[in-house]
C-alpha positions in Angstrom: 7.7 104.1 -17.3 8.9 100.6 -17.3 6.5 98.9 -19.7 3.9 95.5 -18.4 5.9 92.6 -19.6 3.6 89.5 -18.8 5.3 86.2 -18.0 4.4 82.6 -16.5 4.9 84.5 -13.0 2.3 87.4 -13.4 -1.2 87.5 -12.3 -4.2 89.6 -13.5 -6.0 91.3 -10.4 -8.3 93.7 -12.1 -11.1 92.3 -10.5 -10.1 92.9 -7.6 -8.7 96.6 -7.6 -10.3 99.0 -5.5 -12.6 96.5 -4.1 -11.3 96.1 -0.1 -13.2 93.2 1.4 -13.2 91.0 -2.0 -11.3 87.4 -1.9 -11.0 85.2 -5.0 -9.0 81.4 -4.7 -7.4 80.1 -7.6 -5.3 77.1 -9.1 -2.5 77.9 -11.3 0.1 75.9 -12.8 3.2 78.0 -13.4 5.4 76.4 -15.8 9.0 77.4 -15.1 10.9 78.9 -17.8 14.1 78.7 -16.0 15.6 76.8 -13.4 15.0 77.5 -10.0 18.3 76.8 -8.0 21.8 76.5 -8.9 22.7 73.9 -6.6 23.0 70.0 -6.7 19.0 69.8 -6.6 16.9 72.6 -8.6 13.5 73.0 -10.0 14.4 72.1 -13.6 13.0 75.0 -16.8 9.6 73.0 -17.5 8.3 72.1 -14.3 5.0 72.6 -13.2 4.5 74.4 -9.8 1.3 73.6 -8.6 -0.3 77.4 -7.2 -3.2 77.3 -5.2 -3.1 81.5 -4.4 -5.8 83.3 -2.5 -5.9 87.3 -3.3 -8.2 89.4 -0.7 -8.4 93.1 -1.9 -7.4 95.7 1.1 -7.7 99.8 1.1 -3.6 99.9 0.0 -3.3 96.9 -2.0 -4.0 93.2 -2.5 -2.8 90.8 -0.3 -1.4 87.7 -2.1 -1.2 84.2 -0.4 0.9 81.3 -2.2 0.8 77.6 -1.4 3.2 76.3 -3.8 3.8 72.5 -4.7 6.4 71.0 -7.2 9.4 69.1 -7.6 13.5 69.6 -7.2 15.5 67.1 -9.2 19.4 66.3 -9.5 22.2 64.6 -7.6 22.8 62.8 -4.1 25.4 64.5 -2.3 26.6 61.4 -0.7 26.6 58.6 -4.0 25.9 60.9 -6.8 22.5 59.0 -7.9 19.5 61.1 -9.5 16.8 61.8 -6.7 14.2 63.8 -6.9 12.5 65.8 -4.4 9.1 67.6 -3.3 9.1 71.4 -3.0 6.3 72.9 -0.8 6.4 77.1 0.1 3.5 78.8 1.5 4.2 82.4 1.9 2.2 85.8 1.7 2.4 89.7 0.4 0.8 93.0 -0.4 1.4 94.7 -3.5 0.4 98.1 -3.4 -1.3 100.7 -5.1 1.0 103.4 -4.3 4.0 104.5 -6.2 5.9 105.5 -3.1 8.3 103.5 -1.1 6.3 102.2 1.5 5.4 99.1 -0.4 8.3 96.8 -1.9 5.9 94.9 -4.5 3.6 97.1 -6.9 0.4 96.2 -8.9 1.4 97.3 -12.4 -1.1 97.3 -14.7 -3.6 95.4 -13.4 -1.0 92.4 -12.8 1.3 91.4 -10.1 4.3 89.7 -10.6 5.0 86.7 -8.4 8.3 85.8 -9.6 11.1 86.7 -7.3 9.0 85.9 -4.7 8.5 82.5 -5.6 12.0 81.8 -7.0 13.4 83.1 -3.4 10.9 80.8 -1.6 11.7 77.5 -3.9 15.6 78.2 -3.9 15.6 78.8 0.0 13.8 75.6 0.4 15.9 73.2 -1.2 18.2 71.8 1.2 22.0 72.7 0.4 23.0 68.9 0.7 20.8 66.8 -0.2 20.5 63.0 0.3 18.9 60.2 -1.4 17.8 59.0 1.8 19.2 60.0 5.2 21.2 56.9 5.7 22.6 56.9 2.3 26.1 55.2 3.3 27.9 57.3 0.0 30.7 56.2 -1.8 33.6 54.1 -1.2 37.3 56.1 -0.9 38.9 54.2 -2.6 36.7 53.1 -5.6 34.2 55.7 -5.7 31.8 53.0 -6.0 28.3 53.6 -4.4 28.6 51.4 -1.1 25.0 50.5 -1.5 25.5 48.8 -4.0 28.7 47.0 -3.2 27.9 45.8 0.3 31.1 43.6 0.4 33.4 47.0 0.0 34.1 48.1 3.7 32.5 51.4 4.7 35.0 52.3 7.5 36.8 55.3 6.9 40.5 54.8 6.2 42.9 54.8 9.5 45.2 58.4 9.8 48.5 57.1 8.8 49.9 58.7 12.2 49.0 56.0 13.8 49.9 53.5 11.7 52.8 52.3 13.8 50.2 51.5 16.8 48.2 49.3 14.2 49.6 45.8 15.2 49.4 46.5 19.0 47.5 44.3 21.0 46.6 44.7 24.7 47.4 42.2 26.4 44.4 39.8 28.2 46.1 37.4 30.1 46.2 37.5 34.0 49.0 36.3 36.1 47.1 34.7 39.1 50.8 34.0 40.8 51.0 37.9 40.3 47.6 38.1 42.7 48.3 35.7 45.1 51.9 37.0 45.6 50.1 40.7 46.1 47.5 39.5 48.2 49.7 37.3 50.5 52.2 40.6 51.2 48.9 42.4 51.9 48.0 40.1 54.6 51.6 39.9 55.9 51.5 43.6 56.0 47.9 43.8 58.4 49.2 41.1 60.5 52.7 43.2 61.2 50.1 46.0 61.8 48.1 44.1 64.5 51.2 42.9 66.4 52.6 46.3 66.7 49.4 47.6 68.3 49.7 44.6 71.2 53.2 45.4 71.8 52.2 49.4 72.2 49.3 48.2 74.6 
């Protein structure tokens, strides 16, 4: 038998065991011992999560609900600045009394243990690329320079040097009104032709 290890992650519910029908609320501040997240924002080792957790005590287990506040720090993934960001989960689960494999999550002496359901709720919450703000322009190509903060540095992205040979073309915006008259008088000429061949038919 695996023995009770208690960690920043594991809660005592003796007070609740074997007592369907009883509900206790509490406020815990987890301290994080290691990072949550391996990615360019993560709950950094030392960070409080803010736990309000309500436990209601059923005939097979206790039912466990987290709302869970805190704070992801690192790196835009546009310009590279520091950012940090809030963190809010709210998720639920039974942990059973029974050995068997009906339940996934077990109360083990008179604890449960939160923490891989937590850490899977905070990592799948923080957003894979995250931004410092959602028009965060990024950085130049050229200098690597954050174009926020060097306005005069021109944000359009660099022409495909396939086309490079159709870079001095310019379309042409000059009309040739002889062009149109000349068209227009040979369309006239043409519907008078077309009226004098219908007289000489009739």
């Amino acid at each position: 038998m695996t023995k009770f290890k208690k960690t920043p992650y594991t809660i005592d519910v003796r007070d609740l065991i074997n007592r369907p029908g009883t509900m206790h609320e509490r406020e815990l501040d987890i301290v994080v011992p290691e990072d949550l997240g391996a990615g360019l924002v993560s709950v950094k080792a030392g960070s409080t999560l803010e736990t309000d957790l309500r436990l209601e005590a059923m005939h097979e287990g206790i039912l466990a609900t987290f709302s869970i506040t805190g704070t992801a720090e690192g790196i835009c993934g546009r310009c590279l600045k520091d950012i940090a960001l809030p963190v809010r989960v709210h998720f639920s689960e039974l942990f059973g009394y029974s050995q068997d494999e009906a339940f996934e999550f077990e109360i083990s002496d008179d604890h449960v243990d939160a923490e891989s359901l937590i850490r899977d709720a905070v990592v799948l919450s923080l957003p894979f690329q995250p931004v410092c703000r959602r028009d965060c322009p990024g950085l130049d190509s050229e200098t690597g320079q954050p174009l926020e903060d060097s306005p005069q540095l021109d944000p359009t992205p660099p022409t495909d040097p396939r086309w490079s040979a159709l870079a001095g073309f310019q379309a042409s915006t000059t009309i040739n009104t002889d062009e149109i008259i000349h068209a227009d008088s040979n369309s006239v000429d043409l519907d008078s032709h077309s009226v004098t061949l219908d007289r000489e038919e009739k």
